[in-house]
N, CA, C and O atoms as CSV, one atom per row, in Angstrom:
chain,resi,resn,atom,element,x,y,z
A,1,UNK,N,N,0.833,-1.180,0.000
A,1,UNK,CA,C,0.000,0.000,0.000
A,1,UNK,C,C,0.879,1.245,0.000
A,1,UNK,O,O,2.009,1.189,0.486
A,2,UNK,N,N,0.287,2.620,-0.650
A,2,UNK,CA,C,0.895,3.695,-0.906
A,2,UNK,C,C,1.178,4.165,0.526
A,2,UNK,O,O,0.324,4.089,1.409
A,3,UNK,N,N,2.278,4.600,0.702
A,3,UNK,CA,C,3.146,5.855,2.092
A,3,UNK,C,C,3.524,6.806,1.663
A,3,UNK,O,O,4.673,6.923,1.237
A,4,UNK,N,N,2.391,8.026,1.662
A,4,UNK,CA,C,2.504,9.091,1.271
A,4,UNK,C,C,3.768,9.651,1.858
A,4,UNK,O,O,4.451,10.215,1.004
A,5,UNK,N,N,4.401,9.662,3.359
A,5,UNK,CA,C,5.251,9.741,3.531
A,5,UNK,C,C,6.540,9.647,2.975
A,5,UNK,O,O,7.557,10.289,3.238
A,6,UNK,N,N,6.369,8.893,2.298
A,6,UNK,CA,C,7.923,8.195,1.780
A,6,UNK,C,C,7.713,7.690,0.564
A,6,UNK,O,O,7.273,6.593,0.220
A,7,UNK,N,N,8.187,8.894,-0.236
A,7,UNK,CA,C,8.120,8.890,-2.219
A,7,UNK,C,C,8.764,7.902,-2.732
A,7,UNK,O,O,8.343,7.308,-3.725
A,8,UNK,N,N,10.501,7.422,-1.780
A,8,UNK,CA,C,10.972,6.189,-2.339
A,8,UNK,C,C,10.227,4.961,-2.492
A,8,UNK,O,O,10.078,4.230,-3.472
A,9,UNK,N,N,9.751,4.888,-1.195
A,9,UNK,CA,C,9.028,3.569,-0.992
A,9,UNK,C,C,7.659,3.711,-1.846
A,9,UNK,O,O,7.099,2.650,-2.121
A,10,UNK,N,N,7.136,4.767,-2.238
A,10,UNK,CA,C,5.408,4.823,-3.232
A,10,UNK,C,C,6.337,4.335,-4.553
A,10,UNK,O,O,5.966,3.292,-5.090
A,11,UNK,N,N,7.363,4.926,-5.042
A,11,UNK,CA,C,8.062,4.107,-6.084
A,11,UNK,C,C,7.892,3.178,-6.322
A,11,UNK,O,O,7.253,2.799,-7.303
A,12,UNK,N,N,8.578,2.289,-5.232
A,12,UNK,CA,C,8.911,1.253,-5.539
A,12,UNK,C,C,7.851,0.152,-5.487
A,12,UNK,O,O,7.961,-0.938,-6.050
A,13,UNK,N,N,6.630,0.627,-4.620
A,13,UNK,CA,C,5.251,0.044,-5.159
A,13,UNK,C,C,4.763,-0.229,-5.798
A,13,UNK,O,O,4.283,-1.336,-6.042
A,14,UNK,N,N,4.698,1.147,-6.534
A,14,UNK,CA,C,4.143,1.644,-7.680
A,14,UNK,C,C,4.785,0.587,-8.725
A,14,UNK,O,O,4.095,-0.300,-9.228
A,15,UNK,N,N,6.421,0.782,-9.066
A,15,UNK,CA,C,7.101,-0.491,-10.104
A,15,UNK,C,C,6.324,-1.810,-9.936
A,15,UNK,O,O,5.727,-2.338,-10.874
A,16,UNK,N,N,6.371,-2.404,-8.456
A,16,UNK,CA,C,6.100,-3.889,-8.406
A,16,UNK,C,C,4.950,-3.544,-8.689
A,16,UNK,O,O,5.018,-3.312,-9.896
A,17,UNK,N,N,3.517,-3.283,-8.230
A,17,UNK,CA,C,2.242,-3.634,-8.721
A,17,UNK,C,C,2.034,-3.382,-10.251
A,17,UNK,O,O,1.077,-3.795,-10.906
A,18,UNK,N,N,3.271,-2.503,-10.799
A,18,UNK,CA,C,3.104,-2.651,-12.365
A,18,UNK,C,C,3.520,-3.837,-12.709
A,18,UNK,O,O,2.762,-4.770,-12.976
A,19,UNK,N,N,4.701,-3.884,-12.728
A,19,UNK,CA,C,5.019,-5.656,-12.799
A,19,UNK,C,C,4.500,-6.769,-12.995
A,19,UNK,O,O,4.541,-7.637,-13.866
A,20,UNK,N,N,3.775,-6.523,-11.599
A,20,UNK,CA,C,2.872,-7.902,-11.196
A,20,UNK,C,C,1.653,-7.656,-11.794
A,20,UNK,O,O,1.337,-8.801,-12.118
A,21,UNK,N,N,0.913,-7.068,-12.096
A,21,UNK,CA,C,0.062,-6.661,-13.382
A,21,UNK,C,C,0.252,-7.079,-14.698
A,21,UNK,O,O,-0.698,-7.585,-15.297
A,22,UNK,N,N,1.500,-6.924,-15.321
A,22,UNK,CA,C,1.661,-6.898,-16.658
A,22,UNK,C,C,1.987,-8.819,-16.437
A,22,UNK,O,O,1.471,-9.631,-17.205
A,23,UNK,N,N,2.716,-9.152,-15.514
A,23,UNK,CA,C,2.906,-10.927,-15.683
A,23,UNK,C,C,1.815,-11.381,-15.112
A,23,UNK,O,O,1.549,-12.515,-15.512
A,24,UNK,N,N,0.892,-10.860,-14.152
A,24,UNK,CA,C,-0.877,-11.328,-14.419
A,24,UNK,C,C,-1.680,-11.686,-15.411
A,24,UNK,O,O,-2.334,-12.674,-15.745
A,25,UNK,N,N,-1.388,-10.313,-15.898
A,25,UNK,CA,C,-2.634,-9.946,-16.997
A,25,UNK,C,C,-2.290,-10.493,-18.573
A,25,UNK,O,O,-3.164,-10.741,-19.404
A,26,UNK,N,N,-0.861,-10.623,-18.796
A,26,UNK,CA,C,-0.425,-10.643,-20.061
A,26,UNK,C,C,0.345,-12.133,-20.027
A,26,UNK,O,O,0.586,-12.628,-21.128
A,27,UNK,N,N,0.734,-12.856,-18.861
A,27,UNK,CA,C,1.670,-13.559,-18.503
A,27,UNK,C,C,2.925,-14.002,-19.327
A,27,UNK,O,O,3.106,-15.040,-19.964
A,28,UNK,N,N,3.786,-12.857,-19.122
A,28,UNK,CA,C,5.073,-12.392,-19.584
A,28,UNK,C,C,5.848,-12.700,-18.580
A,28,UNK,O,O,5.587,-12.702,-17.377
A,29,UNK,N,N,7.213,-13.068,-19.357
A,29,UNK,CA,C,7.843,-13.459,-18.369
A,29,UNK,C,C,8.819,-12.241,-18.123
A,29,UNK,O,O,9.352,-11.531,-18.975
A,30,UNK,N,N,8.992,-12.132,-15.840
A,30,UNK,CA,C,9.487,-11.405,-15.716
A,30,UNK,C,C,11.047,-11.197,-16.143
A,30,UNK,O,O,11.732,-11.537,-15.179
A,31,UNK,N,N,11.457,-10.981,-16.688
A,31,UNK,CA,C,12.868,-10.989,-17.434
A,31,UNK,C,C,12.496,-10.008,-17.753
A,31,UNK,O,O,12.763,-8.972,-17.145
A,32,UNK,N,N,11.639,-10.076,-18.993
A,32,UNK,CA,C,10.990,-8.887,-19.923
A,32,UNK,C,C,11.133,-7.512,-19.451
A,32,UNK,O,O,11.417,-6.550,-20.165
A,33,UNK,N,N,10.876,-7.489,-17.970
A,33,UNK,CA,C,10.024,-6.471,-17.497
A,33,UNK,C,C,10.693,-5.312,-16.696
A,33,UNK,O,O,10.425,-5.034,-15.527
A,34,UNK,N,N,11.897,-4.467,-17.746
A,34,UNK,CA,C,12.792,-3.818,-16.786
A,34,UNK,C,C,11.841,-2.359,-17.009
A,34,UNK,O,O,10.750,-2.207,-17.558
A,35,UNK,N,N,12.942,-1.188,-16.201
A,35,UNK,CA,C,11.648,-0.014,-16.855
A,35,UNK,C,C,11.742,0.371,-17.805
A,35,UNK,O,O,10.837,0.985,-18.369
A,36,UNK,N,N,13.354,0.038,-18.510
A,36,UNK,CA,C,13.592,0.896,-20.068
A,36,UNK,C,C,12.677,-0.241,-21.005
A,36,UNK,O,O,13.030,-0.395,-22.174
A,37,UNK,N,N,11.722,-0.886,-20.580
A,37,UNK,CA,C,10.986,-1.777,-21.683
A,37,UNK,C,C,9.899,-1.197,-22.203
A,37,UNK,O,O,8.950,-0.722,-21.579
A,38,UNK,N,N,10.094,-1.258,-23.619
A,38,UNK,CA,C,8.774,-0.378,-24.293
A,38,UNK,C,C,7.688,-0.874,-23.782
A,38,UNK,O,O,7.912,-1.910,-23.157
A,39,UNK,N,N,6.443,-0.500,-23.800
A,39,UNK,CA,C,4.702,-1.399,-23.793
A,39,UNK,C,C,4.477,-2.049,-24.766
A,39,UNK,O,O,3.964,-3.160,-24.639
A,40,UNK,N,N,4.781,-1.566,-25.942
A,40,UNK,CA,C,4.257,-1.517,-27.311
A,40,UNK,C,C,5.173,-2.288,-28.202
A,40,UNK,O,O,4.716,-3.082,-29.024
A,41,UNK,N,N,6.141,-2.128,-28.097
A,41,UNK,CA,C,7.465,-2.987,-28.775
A,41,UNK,C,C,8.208,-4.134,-28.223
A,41,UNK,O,O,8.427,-5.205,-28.790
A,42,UNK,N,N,8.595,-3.738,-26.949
A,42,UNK,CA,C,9.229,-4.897,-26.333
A,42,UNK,C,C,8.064,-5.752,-25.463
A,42,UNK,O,O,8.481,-6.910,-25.443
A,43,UNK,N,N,7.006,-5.695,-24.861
A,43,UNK,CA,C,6.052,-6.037,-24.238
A,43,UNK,C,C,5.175,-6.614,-24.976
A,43,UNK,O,O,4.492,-7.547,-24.553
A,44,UNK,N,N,5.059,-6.058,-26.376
A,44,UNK,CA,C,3.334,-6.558,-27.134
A,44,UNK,C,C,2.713,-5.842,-26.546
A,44,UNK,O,O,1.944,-6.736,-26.190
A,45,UNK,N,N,2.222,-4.796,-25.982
A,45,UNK,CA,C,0.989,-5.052,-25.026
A,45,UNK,C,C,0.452,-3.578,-26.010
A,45,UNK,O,O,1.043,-2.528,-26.262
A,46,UNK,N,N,-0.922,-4.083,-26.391
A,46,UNK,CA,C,-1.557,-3.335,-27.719
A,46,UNK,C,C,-2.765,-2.477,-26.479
A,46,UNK,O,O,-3.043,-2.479,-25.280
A,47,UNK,N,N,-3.128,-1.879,-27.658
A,47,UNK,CA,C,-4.419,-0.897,-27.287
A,47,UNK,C,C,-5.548,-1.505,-26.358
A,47,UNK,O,O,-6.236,-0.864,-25.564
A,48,UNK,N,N,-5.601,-2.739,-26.586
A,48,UNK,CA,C,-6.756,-3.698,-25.796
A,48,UNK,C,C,-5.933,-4.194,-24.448
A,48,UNK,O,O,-5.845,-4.045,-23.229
A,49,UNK,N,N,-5.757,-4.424,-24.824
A,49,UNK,CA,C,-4.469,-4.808,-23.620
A,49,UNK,C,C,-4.036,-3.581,-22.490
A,49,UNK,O,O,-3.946,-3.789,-21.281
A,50,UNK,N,N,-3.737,-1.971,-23.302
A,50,UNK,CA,C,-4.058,-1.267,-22.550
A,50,UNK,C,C,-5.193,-0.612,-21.133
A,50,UNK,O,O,-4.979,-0.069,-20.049
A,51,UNK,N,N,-6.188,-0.958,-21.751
A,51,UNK,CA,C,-6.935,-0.883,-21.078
A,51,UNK,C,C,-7.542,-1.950,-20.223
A,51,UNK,O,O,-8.611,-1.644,-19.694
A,52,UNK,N,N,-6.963,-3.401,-19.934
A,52,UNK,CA,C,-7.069,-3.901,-18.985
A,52,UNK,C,C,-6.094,-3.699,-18.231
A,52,UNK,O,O,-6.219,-4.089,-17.071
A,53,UNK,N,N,-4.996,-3.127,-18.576
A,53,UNK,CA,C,-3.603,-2.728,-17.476
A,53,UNK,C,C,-4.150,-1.239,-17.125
A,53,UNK,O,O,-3.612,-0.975,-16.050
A,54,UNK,N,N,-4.977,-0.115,-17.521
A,54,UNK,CA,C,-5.702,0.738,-16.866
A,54,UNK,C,C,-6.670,0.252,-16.139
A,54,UNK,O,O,-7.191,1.169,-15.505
A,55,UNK,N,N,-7.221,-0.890,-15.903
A,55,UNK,CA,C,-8.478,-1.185,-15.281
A,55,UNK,C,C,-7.819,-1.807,-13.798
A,55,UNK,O,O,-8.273,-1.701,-12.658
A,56,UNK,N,N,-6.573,-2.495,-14.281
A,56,UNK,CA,C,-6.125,-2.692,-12.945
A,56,UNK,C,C,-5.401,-2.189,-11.793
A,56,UNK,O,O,-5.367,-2.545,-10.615
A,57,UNK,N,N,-4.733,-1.105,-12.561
A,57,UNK,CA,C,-4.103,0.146,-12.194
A,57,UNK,C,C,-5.299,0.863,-11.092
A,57,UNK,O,O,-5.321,1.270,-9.930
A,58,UNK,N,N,-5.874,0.783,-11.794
A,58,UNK,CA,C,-7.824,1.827,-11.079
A,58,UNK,C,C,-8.262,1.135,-9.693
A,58,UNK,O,O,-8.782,1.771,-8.775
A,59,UNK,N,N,-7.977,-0.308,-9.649
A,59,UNK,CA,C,-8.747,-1.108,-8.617
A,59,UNK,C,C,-7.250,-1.055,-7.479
A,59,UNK,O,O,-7.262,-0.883,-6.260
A,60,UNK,N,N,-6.212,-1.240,-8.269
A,60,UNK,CA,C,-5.061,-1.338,-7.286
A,60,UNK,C,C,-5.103,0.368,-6.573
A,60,UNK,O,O,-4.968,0.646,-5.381
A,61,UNK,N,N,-5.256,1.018,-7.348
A,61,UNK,CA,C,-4.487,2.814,-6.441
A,61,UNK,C,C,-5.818,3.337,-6.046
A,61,UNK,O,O,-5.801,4.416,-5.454
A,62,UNK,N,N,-7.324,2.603,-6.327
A,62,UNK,CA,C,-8.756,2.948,-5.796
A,62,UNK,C,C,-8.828,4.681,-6.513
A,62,UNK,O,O,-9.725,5.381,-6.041
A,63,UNK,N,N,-8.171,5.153,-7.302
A,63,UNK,CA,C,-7.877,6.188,-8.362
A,63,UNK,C,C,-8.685,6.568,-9.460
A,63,UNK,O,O,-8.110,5.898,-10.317
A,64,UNK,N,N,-9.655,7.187,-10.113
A,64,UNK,CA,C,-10.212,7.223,-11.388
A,64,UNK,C,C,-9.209,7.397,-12.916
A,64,UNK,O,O,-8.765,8.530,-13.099
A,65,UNK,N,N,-8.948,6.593,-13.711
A,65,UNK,CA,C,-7.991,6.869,-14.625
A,65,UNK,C,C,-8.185,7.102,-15.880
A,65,UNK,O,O,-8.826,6.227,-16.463
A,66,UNK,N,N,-7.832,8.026,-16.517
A,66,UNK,CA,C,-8.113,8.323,-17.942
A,66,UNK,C,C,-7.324,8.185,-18.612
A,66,UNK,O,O,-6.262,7.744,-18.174
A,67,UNK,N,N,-7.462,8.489,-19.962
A,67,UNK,CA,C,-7.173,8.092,-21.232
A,67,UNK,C,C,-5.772,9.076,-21.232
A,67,UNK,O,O,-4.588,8.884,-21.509
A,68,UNK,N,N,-6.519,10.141,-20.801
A,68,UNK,CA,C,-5.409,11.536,-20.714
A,68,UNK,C,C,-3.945,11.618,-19.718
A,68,UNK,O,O,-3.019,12.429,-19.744
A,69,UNK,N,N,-4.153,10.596,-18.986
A,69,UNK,CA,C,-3.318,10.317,-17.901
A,69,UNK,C,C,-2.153,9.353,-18.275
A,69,UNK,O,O,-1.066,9.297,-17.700
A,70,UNK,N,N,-2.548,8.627,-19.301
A,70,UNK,CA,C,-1.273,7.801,-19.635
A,70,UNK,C,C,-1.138,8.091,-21.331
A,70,UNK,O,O,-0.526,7.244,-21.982
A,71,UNK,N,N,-1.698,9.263,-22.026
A,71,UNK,CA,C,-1.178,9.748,-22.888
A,71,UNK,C,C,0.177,9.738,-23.998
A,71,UNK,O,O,0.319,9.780,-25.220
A,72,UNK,N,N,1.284,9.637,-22.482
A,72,UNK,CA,C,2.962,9.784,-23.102
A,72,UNK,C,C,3.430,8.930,-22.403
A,72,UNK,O,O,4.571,9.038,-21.953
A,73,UNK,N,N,2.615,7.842,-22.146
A,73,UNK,CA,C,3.269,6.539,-21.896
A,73,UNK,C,C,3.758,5.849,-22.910
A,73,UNK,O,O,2.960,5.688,-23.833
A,74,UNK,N,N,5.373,5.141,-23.111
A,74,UNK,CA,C,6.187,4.470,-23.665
A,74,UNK,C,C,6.448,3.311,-23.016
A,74,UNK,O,O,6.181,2.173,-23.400
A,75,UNK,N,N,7.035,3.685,-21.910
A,75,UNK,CA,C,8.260,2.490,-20.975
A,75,UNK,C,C,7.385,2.293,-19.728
A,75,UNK,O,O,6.646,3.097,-19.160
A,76,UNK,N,N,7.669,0.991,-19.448
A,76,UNK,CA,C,6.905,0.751,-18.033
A,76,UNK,C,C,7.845,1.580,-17.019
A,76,UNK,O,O,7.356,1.666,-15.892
A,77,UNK,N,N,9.062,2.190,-17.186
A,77,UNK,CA,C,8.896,3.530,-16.089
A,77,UNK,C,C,8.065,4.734,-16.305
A,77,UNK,O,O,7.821,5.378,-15.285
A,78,UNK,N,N,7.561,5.190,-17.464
A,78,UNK,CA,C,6.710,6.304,-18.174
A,78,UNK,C,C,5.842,5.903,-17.046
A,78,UNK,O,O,5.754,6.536,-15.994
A,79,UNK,N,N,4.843,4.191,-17.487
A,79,UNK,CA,C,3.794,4.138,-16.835
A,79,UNK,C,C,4.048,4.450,-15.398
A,79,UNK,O,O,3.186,5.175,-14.900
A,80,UNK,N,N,4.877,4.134,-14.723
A,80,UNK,CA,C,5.282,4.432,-13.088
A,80,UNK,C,C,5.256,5.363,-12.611
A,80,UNK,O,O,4.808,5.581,-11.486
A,81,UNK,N,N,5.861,6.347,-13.560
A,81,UNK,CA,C,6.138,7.972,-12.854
A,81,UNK,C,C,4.032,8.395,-13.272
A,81,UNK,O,O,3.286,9.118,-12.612
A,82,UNK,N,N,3.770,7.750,-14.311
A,82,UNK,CA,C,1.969,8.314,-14.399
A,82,UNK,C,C,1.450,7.926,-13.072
A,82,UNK,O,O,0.884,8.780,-12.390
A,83,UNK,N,N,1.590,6.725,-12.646
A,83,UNK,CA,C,0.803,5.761,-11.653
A,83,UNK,C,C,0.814,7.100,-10.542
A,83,UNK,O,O,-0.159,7.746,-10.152
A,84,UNK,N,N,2.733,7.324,-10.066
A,84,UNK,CA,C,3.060,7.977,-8.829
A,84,UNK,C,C,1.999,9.561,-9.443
A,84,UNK,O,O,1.198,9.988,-8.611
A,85,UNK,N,N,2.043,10.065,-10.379
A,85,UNK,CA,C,1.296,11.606,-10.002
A,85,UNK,C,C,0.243,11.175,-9.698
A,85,UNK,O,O,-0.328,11.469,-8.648
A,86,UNK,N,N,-0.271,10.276,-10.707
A,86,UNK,CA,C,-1.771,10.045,-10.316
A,86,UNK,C,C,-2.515,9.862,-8.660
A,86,UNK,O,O,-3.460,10.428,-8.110
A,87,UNK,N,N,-1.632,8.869,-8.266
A,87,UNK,CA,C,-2.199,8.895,-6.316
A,87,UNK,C,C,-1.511,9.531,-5.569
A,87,UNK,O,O,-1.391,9.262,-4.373
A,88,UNK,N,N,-0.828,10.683,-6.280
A,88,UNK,CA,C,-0.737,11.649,-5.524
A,88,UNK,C,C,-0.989,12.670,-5.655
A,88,UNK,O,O,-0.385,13.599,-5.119
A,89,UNK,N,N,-2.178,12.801,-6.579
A,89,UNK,CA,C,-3.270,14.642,-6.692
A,89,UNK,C,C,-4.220,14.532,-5.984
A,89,UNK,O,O,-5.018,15.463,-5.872
């Protein structure tokens, strides 16, 4: 769970529940899964696919998430640093 207190540690949350999301949902193996890894290129993970990794993102951070919010997402660190603004506005 998020510690608003302590930005290192919401980080590093934030990474693993992406993680563990993408080898859930997509079941990829973690190797794959550093942060310089594209979504789209090195991942596969398409437009449909997007939006079940937004749906789980939503239930994990209890957050409303839009379309607009992961916009200039590339790299599953892109998605990380989105995750961290997001539960924290």
């Amino acid at each position: 769970m998020l510690n608003t207190e302590d930005p290192k540690r919401d980080a590093e949350w934030v990474y693993q529940m992406i993680r563990a999301s993408l080898i859930e949902l997509f079941q990829l193996d973690p190797a794959r899964i550093t942060p310089e890894a594209r979504l789209a290129d090195d991942l596969e993970i398409d437009s449909i696919d997007a939006v079940d990794l937004v749906d789980q993102v939503k239930r994990a951070t209890g957050r409303k998430v839009s379309a607009e919010d992961f916009k200039s997402v590339r790299t599953v660190s892109d998605l990380a640093r989105a995750v961290e603004r997001l539960v924290r506005s």
